[in-house]
C-alpha positions as CSV (number, residue, x, y, z in Angstrom):
1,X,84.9,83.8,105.4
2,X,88.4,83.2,106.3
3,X,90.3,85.4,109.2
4,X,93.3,87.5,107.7
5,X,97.1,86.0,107.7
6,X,99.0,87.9,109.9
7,X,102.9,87.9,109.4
8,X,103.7,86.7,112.9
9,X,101.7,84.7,116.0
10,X,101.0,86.8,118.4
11,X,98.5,85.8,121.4
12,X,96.7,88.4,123.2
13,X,96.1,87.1,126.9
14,X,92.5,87.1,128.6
15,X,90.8,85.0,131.2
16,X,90.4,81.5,130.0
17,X,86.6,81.5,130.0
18,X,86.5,85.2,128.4
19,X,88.3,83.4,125.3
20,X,85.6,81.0,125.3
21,X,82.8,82.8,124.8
22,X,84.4,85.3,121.9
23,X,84.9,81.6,120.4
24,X,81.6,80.7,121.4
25,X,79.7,83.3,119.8
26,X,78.6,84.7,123.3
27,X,79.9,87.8,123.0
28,X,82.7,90.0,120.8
29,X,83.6,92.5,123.1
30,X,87.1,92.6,125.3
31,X,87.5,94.9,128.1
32,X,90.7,96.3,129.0
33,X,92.8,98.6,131.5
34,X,96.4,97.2,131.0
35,X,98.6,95.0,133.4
36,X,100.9,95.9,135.5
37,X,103.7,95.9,132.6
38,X,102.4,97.5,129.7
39,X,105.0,100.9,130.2
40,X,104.1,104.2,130.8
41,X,101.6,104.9,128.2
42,X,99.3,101.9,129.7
43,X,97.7,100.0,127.2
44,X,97.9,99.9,124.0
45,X,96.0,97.9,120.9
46,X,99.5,97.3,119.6
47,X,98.3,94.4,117.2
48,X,94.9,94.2,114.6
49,X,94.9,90.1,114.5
50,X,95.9,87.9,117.1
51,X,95.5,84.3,119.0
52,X,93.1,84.1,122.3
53,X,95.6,83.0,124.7
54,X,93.9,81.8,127.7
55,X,94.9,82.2,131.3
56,X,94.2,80.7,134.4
57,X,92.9,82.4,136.7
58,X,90.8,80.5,139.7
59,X,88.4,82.7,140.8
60,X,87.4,83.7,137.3
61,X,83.5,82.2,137.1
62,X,82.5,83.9,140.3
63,X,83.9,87.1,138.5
64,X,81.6,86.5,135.4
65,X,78.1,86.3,134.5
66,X,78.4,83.1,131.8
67,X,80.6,80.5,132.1
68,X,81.5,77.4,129.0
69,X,79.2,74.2,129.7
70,X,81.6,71.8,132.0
71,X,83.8,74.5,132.7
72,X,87.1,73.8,134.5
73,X,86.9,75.4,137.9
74,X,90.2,74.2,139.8
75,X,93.2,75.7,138.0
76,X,96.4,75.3,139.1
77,X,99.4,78.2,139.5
78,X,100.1,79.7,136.0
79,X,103.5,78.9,136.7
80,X,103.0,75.8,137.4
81,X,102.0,75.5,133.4
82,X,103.3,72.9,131.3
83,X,101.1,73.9,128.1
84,X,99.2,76.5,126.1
85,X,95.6,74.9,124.9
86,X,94.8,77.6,122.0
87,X,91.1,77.5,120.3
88,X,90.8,80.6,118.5
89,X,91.5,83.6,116.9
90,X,90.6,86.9,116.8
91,X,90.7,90.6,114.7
92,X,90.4,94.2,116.1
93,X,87.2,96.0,114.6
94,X,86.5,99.3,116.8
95,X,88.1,100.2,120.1
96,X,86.4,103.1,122.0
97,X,88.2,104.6,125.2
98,X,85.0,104.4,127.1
99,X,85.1,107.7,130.3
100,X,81.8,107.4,130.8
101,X,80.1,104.9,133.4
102,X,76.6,105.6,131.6
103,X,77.9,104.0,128.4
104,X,79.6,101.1,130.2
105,X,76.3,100.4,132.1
106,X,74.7,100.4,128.8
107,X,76.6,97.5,127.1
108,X,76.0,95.1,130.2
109,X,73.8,93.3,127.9
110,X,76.1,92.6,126.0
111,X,79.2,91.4,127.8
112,X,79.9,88.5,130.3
113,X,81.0,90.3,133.1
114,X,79.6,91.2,136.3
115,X,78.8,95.0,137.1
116,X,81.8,94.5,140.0
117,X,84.8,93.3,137.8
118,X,83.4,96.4,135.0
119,X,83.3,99.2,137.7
120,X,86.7,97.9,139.2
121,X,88.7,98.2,136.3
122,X,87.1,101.4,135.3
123,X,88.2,103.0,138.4
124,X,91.1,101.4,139.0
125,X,93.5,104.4,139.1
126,X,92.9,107.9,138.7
127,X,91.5,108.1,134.9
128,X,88.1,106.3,135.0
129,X,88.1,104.5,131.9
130,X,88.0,101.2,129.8
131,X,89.6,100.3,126.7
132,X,86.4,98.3,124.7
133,X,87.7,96.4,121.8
134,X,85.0,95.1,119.3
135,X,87.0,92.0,117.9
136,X,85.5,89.3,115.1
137,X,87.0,85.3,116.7
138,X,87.3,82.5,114.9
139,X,87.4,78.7,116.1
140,X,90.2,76.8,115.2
141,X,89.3,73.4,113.6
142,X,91.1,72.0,117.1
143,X,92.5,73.3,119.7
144,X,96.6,74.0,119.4
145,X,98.1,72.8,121.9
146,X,102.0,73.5,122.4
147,X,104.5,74.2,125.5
148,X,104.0,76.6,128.2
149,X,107.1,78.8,128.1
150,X,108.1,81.4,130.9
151,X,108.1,84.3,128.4
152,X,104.0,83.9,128.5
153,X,103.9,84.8,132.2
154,X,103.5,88.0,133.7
155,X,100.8,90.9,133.3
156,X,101.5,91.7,130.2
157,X,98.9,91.2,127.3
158,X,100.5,90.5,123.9
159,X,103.4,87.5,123.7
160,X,104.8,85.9,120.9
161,X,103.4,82.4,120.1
162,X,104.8,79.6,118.0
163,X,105.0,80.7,113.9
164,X,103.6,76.5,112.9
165,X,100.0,78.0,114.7
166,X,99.6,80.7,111.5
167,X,98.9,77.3,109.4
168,X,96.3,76.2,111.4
169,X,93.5,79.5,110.3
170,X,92.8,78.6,106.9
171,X,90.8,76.3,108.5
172,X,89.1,78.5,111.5
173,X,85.0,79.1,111.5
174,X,83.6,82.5,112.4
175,X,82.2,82.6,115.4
176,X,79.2,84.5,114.8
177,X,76.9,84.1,111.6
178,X,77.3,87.2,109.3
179,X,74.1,88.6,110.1
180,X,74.7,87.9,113.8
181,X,78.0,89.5,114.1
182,X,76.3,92.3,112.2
183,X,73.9,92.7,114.7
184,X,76.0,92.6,117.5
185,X,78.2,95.2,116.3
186,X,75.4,97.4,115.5
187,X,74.4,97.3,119.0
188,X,78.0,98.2,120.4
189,X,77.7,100.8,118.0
190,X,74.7,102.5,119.5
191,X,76.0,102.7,122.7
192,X,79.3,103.9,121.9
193,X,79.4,105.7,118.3
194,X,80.3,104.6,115.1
């Protein structure tokens, strides 16, 4: 099985480690309440396939329940970036705006973070809620490596990546087996509807 070909690169940024384990197989969830720059509406699931752009943020094992095998665990200032180390891919299946807490307590099981980081973005402001994206990831046969550009920085979620990285998915691996990414799904989809 081969991921879609989008028309354009697009990278959707998330905590470094959270992009490894969608790559991983760990999990295919992403949990969202919207930086600080995504406009009035908040956020928004603006595109269906895009890159796993990682970012480097230091305290981010202590914030999370799994962590990759030899993890990095000093990173420097995201501005002090000189490159973009890309490994994988991803596609929108389901997004539920989740409102209640019961529901989020119930897919614990199946996400990497802790119970802290989940109930502080779910409160965060004055509508509790989280946006839960189901997403399918695919590995890249290597990781794409290209430069670190100012445009990336920011809270913002979705930037535009280099067009050359759209040759590189013909070759991507699912990260989860047919019948395991089956499975998984069907046990989001218990929790939080079809």
């Amino acid at each position: 099985m081969l991921p879609p070909a989008p028309a354009s690169a697009i990278g959707f940024k998330e905590w470094s480690f959270v992009c490894d384990s969608l790559v991983q197989g760990v999990q295919a969830l992403i949990l969202r309440k919207g930086g600080i720059h995504e406009g009035r509406g908040g956020f928004e699931w603006k595109h269906r396939e895009f890159f796993l752009f990682p970012t480097w943020f230091h305290t981010q094992g202590e914030k999370l329940r799994w962590v990759p095998e030899n993890a990095q665990r000093a990173f420097p200032p995201e501005e002090e970036r000189t490159c973009v180390d890309v490994s994988g891919f991803a596609t929108l299946e389901q997004v539920w705006k989740v409102t209640d807490w019961a529901a989020m307590e119930a897919l614990a099981p199946l996400h990497i973070w802790t119970e802290e980081v989940v109930r502080e973005r779910f409160a965060y402001d004055e509508e509790s809620c989280l946006h839960v994206a189901l997403v399918r990831a695919w590995r890249l046969s290597e990781v794409w490596t290209f430069p670190y550009s100012k445009s990336y920085g920011g809270c913002r979620s979705w930037v535009n990546l280099p067009e050359d990285g759209l040759a590189r998915l013909p070759a991507a691996v699912p990260a989860l087996s047919e019948a395991a990414w089956a499975d998984y799904a069907g046990r989001v989809r218990a929790v939080l509807g079809a």
